[in-house]
FIGUMAR-952107 format. One record per residue (C-alpha): residue number from 1; chain; y, z, x. Coordinates in Angstrom, 1 decimal. Layout:
N
[NUM A [Y Z X]]
...
***
This chain:
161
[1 A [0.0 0.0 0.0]]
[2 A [3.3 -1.1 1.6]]
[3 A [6.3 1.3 1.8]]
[4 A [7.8 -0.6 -1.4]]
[5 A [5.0 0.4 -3.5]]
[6 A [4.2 3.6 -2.3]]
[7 A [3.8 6.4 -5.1]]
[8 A [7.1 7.9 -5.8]]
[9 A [7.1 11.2 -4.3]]
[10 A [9.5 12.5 -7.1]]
[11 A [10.0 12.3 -10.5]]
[12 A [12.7 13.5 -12.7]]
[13 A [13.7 13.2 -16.7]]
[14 A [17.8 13.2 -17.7]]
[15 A [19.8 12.2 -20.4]]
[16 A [20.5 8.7 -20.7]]
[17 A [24.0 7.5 -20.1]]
[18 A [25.8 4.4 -20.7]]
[19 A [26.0 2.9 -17.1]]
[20 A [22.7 2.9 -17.6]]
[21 A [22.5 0.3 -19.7]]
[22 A [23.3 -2.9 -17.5]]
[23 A [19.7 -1.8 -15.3]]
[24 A [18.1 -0.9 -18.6]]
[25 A [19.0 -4.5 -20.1]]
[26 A [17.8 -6.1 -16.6]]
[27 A [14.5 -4.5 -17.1]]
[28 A [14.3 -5.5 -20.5]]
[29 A [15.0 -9.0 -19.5]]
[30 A [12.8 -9.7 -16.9]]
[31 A [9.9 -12.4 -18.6]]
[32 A [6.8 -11.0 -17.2]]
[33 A [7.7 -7.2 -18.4]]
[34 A [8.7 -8.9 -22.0]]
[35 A [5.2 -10.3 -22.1]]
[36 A [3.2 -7.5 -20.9]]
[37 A [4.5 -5.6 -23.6]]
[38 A [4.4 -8.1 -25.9]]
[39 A [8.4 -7.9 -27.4]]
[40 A [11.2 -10.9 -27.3]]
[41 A [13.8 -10.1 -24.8]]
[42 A [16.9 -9.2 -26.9]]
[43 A [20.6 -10.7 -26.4]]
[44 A [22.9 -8.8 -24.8]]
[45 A [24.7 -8.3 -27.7]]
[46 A [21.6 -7.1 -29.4]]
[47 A [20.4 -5.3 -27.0]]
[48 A [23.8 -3.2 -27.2]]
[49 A [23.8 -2.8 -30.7]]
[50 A [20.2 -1.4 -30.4]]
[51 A [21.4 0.9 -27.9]]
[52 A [24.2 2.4 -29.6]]
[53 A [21.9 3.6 -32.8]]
[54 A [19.8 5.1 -30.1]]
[55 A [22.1 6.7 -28.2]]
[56 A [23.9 7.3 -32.0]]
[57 A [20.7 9.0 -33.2]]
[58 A [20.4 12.7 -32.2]]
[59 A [16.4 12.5 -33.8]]
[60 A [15.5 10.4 -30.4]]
[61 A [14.2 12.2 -27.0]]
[62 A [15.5 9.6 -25.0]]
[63 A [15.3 10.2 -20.8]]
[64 A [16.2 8.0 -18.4]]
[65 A [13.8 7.9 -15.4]]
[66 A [14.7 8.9 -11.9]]
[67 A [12.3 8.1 -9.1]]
[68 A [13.3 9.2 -5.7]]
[69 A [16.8 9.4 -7.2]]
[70 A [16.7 5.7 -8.1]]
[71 A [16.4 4.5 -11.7]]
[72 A [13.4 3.5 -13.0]]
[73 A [13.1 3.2 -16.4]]
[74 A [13.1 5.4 -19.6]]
[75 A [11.1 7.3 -21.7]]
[76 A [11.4 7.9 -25.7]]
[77 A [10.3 9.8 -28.3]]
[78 A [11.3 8.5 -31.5]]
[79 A [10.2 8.6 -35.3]]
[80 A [8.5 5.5 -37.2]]
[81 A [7.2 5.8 -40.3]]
[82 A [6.9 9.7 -40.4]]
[83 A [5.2 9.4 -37.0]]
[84 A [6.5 10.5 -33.7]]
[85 A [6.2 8.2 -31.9]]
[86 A [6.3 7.6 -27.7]]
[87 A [7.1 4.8 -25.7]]
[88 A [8.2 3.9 -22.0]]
[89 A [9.6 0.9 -20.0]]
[90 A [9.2 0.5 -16.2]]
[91 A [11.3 -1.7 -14.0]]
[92 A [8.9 -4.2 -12.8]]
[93 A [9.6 -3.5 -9.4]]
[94 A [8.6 0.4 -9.2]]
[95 A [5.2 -0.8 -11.0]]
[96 A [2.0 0.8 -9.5]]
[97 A [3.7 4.0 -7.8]]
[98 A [2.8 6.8 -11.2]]
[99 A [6.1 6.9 -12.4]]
[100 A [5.2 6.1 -16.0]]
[101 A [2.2 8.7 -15.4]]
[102 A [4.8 11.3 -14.5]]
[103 A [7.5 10.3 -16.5]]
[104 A [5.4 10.9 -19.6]]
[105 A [4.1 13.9 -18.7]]
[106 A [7.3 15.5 -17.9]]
[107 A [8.4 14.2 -21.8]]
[108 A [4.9 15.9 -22.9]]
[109 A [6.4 19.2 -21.8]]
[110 A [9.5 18.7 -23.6]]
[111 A [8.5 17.4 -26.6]]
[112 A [6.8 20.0 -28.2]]
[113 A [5.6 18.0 -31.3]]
[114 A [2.0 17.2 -32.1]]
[115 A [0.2 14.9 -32.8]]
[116 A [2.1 12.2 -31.1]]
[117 A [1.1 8.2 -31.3]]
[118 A [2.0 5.2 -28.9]]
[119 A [1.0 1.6 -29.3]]
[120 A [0.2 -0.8 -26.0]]
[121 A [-0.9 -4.3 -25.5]]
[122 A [-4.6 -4.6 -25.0]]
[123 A [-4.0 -6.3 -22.1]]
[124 A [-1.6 -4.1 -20.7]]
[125 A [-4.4 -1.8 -18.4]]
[126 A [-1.7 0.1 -16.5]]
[127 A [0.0 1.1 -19.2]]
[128 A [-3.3 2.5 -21.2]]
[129 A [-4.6 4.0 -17.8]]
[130 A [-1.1 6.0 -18.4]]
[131 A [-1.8 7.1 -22.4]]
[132 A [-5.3 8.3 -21.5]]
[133 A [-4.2 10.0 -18.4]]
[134 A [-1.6 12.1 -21.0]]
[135 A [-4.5 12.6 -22.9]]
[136 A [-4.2 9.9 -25.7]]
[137 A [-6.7 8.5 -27.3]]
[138 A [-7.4 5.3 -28.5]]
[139 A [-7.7 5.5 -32.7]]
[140 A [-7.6 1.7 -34.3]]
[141 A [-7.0 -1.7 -32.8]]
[142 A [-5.3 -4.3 -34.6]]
[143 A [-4.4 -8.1 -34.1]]
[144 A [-0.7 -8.0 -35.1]]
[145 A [0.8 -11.0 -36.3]]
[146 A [4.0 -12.7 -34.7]]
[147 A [7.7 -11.0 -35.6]]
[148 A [11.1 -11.2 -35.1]]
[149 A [10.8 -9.0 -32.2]]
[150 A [7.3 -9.1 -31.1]]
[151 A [4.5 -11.5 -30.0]]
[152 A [1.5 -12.0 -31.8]]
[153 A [-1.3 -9.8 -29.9]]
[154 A [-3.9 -7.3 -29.7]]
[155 A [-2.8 -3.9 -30.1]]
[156 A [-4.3 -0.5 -29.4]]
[157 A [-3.1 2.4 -31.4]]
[158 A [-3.3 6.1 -29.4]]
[159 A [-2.8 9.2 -30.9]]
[160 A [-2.1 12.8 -28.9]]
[161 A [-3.0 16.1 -30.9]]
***
């Protein structure tokens, strides 16, 4: 493993802030993270608007990720359909060092709720290697048609009690 991919030997949670939002969309925008999880990159604009109920919206646990005090991603506990509900997006180029391992776990300990659910790709291994390492487990799979917002795909539903 070269020093660029080498695990991240820290880890830290903190409240989003707006300047992170230009790294955030970046991430967001980059094809091959779009596909791996299976969404339509948003416009800018969008993108923005879709920020500002989040950041808006008290009901949301939303942490930005530090790794070695660079940013990594974020990390989100939000409500759909009476579920909680969590979620994460790394920047592709801090994937395979356990940040998103970490990062959840660190959300685990402050969200207190139970049970919690998440939703992943089927293809996306690394990212259910990280649900089951939480503790997750797999509770239905579905072949979701094509939205607005997402691709058509396989998807595994996970479930935390």
């Amino acid at each position: 493993m070269d020093a660029k991919n080498a695990r991240a030997s820290r880890v830290e949670l903190r409240s989003v802030r707006e300047s992170d939002l230009d790294a955030f969309f970046a991430h967001d925008s980059d094809p091959r993270s779009a596909a791996l999880a299976g969404v339509k990159p948003r416009t800018r604009a969008a993108f923005l608007e879709h920020w500002g109920r989040i950041l808006a919206d008290e009901s949301i646990t939303e942490r930005a990720i530090l790794a070695d005090g660079e940013l990594a991603g974020r990390v989100t506990c939000f409500e759909v359909g009476g579920e909680k509900t969590v979620g994460y997006w790394i920047a592709r180029e801090q994937w395979g060092r356990g940040i998103a391992t970490r990062a959840l776990a660190l959300l685990l300990e402050e969200v207190a709720d139970r049970p919690l659910f998440a939703q992943v790709r089927a293809e996306n291994s690394a990212s259910i290697r990280v649900l089951e390492r939480a503790g997750f487990r797999a509770i239905a799979t579905t072949d979701e048609a094509e939205s607005e917002r997402y691709t058509a795909g396989r998807i595994v539903r996970y479930r935390l009690d």
